[in-house]
PDB file of N, CA, C, O and CB in Angstrom:
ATOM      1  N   UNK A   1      -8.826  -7.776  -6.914  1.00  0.00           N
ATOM      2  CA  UNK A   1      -9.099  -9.148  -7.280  1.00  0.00           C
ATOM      3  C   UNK A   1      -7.770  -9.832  -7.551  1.00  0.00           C
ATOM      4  O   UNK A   1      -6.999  -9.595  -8.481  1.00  0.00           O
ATOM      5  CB  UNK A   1     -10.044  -9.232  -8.512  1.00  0.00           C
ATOM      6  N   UNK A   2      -7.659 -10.568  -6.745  1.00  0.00           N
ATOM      7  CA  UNK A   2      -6.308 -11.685  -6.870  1.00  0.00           C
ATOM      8  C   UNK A   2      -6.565 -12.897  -8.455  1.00  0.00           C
ATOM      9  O   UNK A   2      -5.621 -13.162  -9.200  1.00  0.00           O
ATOM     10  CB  UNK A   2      -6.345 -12.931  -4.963  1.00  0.00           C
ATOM     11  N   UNK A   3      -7.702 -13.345  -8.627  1.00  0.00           N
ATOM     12  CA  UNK A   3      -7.823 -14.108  -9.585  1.00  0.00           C
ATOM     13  C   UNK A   3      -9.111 -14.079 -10.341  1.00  0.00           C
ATOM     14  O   UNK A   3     -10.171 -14.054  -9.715  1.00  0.00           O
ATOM     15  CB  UNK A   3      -7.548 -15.223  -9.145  1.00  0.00           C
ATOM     16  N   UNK A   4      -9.093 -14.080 -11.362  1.00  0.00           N
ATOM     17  CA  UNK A   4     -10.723 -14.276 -12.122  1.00  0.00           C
ATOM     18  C   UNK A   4     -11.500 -15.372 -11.694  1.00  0.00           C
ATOM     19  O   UNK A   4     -11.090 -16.439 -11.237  1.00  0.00           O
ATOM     20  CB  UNK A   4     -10.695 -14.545 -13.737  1.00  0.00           C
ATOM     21  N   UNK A   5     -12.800 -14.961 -11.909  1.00  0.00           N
ATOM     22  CA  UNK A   5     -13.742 -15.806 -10.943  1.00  0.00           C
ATOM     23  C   UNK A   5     -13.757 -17.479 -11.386  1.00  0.00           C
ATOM     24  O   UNK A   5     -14.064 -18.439 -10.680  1.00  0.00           O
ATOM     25  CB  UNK A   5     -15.428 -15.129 -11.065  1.00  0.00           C
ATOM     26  N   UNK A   6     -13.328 -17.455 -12.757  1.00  0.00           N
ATOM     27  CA  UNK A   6     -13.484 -18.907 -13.129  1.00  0.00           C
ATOM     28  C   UNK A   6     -12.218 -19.673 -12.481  1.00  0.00           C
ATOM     29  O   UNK A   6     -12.447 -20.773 -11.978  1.00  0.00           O
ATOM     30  CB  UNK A   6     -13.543 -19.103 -14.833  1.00  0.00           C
ATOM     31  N   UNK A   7     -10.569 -19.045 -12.449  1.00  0.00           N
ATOM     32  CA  UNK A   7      -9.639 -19.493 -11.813  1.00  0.00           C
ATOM     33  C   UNK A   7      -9.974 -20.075 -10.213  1.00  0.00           C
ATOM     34  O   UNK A   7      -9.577 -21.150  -9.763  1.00  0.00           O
ATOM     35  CB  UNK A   7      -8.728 -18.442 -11.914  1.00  0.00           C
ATOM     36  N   UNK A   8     -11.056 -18.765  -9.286  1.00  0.00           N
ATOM     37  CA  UNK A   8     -11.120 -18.932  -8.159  1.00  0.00           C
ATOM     38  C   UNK A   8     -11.831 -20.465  -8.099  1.00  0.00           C
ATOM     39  O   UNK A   8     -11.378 -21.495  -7.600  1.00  0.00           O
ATOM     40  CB  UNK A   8     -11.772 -17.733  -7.539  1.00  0.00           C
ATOM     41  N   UNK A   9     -13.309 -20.198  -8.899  1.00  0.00           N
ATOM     42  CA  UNK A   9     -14.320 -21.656  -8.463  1.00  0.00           C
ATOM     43  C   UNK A   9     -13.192 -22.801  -8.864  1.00  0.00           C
ATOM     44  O   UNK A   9     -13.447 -23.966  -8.558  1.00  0.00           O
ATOM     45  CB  UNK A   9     -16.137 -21.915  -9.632  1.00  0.00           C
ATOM     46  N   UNK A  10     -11.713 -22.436  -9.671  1.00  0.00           N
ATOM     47  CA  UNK A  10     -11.004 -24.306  -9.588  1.00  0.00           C
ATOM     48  C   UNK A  10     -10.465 -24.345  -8.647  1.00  0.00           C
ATOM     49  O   UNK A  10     -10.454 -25.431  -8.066  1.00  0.00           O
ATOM     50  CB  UNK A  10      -9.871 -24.985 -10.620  1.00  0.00           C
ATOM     51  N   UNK A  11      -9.859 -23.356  -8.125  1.00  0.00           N
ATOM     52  CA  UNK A  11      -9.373 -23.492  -6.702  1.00  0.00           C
ATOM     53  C   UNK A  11      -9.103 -22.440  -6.142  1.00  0.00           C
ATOM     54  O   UNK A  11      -8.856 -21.654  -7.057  1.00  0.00           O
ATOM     55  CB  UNK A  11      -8.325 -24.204  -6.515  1.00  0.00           C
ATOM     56  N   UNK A  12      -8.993 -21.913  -5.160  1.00  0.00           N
ATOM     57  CA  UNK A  12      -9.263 -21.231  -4.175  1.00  0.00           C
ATOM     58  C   UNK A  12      -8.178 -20.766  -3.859  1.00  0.00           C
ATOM     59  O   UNK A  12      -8.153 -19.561  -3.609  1.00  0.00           O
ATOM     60  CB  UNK A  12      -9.861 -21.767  -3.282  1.00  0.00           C
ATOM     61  N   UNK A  13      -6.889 -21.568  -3.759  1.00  0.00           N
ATOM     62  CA  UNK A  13      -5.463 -21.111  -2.564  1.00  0.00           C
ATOM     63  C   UNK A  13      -4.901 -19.652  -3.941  1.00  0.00           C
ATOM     64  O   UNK A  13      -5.390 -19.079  -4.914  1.00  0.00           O
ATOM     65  CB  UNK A  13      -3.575 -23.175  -2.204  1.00  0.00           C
ATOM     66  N   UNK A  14      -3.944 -19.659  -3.352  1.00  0.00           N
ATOM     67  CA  UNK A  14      -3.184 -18.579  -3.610  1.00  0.00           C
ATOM     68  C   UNK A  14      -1.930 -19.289  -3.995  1.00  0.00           C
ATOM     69  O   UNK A  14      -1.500 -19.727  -2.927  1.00  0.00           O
ATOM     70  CB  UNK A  14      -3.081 -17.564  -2.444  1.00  0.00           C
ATOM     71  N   UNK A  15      -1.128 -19.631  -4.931  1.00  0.00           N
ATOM     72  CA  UNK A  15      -0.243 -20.221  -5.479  1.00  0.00           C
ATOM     73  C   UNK A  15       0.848 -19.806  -6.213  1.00  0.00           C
ATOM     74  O   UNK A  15       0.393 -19.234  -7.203  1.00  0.00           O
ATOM     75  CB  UNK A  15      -0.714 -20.812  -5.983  1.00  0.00           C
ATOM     76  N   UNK A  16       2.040 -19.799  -6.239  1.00  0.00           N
ATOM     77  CA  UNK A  16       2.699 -19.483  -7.193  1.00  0.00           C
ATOM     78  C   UNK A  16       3.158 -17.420  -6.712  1.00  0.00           C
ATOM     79  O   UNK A  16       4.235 -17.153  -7.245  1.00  0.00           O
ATOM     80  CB  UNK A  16       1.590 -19.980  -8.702  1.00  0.00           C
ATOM     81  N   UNK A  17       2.756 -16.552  -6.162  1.00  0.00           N
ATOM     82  CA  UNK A  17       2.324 -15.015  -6.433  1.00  0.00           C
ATOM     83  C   UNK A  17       3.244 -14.759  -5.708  1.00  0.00           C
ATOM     84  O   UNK A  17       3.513 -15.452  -4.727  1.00  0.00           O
ATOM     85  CB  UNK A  17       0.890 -14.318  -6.090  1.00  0.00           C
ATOM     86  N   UNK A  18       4.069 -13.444  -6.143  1.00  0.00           N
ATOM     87  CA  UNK A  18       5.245 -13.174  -5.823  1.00  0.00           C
ATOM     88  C   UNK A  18       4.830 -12.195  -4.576  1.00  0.00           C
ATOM     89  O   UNK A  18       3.732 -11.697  -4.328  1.00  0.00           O
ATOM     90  CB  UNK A  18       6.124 -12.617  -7.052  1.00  0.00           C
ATOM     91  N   UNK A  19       6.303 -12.068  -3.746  1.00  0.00           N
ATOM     92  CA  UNK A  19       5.653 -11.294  -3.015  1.00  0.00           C
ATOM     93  C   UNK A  19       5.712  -9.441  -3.182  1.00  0.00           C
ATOM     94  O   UNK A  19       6.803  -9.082  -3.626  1.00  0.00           O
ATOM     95  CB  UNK A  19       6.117 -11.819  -1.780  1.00  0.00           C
ATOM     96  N   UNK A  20       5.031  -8.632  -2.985  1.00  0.00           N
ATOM     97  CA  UNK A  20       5.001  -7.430  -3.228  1.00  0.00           C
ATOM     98  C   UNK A  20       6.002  -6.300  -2.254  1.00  0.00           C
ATOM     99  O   UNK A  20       6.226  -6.416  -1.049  1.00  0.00           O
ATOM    100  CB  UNK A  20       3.599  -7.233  -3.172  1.00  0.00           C
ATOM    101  N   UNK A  21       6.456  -5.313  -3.082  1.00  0.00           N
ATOM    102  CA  UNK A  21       7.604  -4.614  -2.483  1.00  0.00           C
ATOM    103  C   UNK A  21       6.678  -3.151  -1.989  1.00  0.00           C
ATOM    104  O   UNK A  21       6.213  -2.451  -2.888  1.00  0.00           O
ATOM    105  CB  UNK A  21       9.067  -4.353  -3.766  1.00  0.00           C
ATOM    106  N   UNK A  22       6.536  -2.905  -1.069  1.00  0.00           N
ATOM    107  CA  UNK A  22       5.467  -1.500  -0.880  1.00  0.00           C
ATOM    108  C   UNK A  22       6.695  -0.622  -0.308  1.00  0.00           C
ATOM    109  O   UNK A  22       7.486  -0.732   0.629  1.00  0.00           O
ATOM    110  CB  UNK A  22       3.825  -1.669   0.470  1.00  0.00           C
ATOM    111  N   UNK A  23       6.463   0.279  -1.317  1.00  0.00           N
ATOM    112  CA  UNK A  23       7.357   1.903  -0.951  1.00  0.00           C
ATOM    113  C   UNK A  23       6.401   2.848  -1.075  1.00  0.00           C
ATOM    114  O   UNK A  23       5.349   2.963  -1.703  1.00  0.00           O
ATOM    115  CB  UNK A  23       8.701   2.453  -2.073  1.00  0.00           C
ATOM    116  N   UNK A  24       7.432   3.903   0.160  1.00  0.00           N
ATOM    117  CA  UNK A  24       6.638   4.795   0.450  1.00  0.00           C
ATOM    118  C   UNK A  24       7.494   6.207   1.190  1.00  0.00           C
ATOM    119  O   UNK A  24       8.603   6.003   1.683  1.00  0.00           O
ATOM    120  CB  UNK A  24       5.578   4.052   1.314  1.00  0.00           C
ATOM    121  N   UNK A  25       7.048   7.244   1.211  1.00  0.00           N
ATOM    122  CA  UNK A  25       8.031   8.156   1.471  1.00  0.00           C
ATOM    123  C   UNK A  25       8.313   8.454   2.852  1.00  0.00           C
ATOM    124  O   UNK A  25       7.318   8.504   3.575  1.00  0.00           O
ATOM    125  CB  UNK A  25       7.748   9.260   0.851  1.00  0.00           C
ATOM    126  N   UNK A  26       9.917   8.755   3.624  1.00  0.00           N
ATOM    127  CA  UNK A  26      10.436   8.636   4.893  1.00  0.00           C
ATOM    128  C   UNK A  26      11.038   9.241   4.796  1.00  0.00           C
ATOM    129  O   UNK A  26      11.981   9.093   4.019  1.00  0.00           O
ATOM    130  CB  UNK A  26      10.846   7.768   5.442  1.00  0.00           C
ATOM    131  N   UNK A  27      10.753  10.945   5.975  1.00  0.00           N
ATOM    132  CA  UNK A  27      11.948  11.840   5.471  1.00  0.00           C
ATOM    133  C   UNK A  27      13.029  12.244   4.346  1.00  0.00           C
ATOM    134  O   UNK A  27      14.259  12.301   4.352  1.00  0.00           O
ATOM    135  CB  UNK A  27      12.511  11.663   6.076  1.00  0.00           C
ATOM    136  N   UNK A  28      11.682  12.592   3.029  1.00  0.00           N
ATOM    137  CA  UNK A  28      12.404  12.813   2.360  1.00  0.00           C
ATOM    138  C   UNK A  28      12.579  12.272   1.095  1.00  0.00           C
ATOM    139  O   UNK A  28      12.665  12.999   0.106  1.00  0.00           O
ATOM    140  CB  UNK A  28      13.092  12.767   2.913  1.00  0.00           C
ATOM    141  N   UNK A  29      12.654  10.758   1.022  1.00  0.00           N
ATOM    142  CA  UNK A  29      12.875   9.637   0.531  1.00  0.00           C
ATOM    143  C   UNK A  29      12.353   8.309   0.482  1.00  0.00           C
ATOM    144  O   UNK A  29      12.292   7.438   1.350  1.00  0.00           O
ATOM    145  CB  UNK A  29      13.631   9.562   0.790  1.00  0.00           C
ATOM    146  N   UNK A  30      11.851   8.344  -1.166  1.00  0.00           N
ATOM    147  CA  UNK A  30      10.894   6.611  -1.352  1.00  0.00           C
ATOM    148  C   UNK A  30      12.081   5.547  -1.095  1.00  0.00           C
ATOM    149  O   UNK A  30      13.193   5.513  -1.621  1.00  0.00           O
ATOM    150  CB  UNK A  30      10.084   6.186  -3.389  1.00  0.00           C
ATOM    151  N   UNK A  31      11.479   4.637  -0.068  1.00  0.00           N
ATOM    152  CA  UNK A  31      12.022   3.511   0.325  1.00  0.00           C
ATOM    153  C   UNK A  31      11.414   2.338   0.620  1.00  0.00           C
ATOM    154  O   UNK A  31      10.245   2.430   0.997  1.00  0.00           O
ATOM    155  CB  UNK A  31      12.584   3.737   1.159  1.00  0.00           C
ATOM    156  N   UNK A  32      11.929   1.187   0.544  1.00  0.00           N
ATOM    157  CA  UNK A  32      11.382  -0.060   0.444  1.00  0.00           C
ATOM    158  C   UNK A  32      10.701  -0.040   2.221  1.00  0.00           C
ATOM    159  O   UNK A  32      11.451   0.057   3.193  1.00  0.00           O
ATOM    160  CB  UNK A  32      12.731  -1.385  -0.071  1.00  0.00           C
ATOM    161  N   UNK A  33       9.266  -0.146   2.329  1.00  0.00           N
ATOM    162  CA  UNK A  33       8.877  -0.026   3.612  1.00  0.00           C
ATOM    163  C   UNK A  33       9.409  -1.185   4.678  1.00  0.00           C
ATOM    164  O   UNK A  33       9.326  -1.135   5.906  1.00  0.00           O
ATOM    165  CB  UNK A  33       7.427   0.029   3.539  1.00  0.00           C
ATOM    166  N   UNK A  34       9.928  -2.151   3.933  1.00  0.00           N
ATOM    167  CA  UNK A  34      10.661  -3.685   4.641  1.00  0.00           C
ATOM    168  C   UNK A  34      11.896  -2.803   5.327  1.00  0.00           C
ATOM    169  O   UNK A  34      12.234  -3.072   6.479  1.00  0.00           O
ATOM    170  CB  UNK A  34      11.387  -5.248   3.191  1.00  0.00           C
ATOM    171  N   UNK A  35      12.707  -1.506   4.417  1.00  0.00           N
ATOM    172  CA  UNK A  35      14.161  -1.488   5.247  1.00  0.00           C
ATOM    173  C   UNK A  35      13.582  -0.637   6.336  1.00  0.00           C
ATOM    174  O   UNK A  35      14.521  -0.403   7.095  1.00  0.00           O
ATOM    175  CB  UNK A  35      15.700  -0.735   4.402  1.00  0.00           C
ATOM    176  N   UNK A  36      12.836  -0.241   6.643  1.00  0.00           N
ATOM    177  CA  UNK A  36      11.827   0.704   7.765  1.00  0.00           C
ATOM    178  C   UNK A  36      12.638   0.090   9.055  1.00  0.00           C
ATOM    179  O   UNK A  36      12.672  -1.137   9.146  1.00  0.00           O
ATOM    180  CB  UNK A  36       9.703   0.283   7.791  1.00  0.00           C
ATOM    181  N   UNK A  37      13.358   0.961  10.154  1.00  0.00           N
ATOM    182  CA  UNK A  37      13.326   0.497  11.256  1.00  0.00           C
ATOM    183  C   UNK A  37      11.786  -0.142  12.205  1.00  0.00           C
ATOM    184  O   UNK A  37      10.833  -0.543  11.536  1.00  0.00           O
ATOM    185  CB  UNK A  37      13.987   1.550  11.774  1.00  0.00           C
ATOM    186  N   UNK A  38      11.733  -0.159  13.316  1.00  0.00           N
ATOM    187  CA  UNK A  38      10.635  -0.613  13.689  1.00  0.00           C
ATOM    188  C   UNK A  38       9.376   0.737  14.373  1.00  0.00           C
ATOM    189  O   UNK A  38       8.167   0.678  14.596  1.00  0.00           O
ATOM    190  CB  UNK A  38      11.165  -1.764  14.728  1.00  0.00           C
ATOM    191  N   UNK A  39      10.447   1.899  14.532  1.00  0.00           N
ATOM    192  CA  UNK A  39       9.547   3.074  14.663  1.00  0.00           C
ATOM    193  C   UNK A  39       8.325   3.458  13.435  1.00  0.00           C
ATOM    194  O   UNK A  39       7.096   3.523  13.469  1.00  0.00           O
ATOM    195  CB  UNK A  39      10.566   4.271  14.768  1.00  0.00           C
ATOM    196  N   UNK A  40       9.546   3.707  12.167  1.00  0.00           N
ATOM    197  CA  UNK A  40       8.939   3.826  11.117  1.00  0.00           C
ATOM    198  C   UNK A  40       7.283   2.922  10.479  1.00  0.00           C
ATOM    199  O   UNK A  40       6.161   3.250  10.094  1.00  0.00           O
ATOM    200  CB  UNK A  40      10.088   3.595  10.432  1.00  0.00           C
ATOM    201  N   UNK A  41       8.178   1.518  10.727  1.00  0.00           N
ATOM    202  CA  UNK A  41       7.093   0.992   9.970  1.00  0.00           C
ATOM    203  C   UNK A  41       5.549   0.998  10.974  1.00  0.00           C
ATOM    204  O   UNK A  41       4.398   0.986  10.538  1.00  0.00           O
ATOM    205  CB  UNK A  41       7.616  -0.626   9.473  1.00  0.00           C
ATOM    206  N   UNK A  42       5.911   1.016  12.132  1.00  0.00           N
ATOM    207  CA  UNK A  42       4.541   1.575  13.385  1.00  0.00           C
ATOM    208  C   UNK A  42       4.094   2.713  12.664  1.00  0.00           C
ATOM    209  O   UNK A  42       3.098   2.425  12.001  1.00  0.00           O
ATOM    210  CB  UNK A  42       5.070   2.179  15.250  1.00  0.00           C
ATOM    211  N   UNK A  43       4.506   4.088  12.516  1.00  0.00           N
ATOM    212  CA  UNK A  43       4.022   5.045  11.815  1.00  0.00           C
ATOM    213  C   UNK A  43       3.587   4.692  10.671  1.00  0.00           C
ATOM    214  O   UNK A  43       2.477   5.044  10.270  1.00  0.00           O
ATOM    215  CB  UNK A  43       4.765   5.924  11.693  1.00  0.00           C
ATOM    216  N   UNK A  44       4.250   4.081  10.107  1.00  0.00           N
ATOM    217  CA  UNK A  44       3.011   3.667   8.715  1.00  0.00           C
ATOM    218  C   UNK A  44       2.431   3.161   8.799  1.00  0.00           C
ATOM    219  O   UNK A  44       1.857   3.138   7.711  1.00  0.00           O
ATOM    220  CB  UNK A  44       3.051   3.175   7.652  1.00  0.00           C
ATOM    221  N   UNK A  45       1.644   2.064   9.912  1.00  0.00           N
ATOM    222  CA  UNK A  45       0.781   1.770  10.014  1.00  0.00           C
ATOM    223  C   UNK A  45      -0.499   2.260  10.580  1.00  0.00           C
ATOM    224  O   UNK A  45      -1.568   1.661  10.699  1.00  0.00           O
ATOM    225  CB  UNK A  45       1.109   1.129  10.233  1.00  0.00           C
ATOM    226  N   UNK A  46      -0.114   3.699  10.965  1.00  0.00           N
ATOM    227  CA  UNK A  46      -0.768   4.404  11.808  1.00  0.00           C
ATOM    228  C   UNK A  46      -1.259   5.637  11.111  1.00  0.00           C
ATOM    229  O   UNK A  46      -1.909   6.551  11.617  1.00  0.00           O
ATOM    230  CB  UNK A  46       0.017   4.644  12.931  1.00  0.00           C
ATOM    231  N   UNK A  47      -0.820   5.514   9.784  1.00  0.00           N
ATOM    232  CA  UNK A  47      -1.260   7.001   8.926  1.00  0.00           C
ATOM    233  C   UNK A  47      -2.232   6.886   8.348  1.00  0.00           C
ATOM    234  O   UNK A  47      -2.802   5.886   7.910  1.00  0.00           O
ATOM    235  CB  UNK A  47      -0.425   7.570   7.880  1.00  0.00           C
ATOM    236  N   UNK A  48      -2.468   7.926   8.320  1.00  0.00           N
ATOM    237  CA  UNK A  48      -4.355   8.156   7.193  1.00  0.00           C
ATOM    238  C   UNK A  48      -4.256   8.304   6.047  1.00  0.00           C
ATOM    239  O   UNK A  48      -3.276   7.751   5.549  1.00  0.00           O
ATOM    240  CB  UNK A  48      -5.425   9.531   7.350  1.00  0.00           C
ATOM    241  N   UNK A  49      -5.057   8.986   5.224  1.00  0.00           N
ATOM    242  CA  UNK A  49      -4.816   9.137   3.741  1.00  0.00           C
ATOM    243  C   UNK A  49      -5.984  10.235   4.046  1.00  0.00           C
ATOM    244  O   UNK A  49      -6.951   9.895   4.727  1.00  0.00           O
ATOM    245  CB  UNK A  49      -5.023   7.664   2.475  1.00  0.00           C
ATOM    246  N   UNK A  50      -5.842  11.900   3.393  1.00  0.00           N
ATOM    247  CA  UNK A  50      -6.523  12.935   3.385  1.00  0.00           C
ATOM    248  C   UNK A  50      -6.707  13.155   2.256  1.00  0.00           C
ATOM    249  O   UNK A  50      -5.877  13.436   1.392  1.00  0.00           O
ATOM    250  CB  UNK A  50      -6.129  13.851   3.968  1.00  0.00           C
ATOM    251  N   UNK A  51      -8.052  13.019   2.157  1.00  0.00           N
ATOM    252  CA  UNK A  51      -8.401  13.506   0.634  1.00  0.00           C
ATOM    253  C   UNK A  51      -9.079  15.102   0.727  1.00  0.00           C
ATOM    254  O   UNK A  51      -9.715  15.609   1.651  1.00  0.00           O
ATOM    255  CB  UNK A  51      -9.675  12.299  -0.148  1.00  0.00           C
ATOM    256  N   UNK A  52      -8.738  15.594  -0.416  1.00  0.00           N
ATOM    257  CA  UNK A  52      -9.025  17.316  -0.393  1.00  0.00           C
ATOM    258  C   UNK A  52     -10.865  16.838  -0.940  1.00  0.00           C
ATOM    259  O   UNK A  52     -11.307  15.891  -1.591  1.00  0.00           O
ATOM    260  CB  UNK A  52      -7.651  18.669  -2.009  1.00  0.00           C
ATOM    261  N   UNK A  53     -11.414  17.855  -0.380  1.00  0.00           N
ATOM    262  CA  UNK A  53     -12.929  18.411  -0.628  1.00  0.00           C
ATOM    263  C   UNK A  53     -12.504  18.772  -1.839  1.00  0.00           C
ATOM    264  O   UNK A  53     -11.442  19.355  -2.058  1.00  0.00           O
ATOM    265  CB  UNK A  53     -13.678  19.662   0.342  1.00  0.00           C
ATOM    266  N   UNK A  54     -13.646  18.303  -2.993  1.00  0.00           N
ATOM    267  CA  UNK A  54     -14.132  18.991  -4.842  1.00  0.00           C
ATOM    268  C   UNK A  54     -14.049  20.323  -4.327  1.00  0.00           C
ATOM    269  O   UNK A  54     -14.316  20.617  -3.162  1.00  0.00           O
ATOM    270  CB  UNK A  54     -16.094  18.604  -5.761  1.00  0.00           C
ATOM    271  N   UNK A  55     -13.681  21.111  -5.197  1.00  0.00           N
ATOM    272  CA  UNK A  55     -14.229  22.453  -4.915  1.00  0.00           C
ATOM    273  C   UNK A  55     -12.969  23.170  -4.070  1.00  0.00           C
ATOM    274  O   UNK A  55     -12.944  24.396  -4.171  1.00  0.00           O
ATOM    275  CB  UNK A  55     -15.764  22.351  -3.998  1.00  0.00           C
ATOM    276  N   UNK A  56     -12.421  22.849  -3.640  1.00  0.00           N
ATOM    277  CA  UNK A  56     -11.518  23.959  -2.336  1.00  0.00           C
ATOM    278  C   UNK A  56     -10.526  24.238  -3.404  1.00  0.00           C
ATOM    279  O   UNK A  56      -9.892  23.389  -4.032  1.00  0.00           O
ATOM    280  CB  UNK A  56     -10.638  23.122  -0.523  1.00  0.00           C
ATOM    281  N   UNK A  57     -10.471  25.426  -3.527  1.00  0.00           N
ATOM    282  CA  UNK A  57      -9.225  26.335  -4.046  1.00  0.00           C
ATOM    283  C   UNK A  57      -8.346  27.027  -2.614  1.00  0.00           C
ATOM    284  O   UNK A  57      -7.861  28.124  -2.889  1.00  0.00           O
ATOM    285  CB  UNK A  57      -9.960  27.783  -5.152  1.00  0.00           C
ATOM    286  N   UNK A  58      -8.131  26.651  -1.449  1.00  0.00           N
ATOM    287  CA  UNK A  58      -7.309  26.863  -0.723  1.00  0.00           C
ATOM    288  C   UNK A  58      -6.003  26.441  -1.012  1.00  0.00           C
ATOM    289  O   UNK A  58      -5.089  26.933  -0.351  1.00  0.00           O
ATOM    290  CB  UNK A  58      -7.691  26.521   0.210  1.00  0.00           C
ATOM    291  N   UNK A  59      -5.769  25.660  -1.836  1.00  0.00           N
ATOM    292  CA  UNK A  59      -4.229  25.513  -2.697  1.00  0.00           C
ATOM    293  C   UNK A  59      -3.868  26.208  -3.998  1.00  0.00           C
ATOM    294  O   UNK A  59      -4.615  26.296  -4.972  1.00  0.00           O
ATOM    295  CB  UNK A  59      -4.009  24.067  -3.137  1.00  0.00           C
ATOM    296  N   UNK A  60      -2.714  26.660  -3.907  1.00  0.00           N
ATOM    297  CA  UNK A  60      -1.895  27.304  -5.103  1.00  0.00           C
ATOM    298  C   UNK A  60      -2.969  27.803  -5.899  1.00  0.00           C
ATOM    299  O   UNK A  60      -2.734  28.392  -6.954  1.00  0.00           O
ATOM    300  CB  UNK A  60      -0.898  26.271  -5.993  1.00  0.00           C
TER     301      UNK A  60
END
């Protein structure tokens, strides 16, 4: 939620909101996903997110 519902019904736009820095890890190293060459940031747009099954003790 960008704004509480009473803010939204006065108005609607998006005003004032800074913009957001998304890091994320690249060989190795958290980095600002903006300094991403143009390979990189394709791969991050292209990754999944794996969540482990409740229950699996197949780790440590």
């Amino acid at each position: 939620m960008l704004k509480c519902d009473k803010c939204f019904a006065e108005n609607k736009a998006l005003n004032n909101f800074r913009k957001c820095e998304v890091y994320s890890r690249v060989v190795g190293y958290i980095r600002p996903v903006e300094q991403w060459h143009k390979g990189k940031k394709q791969e991050y747009g292209e990754r999944q997110e794996y969540i482990m099954p409740k229950g699996d003790s197949s780790c440590c």
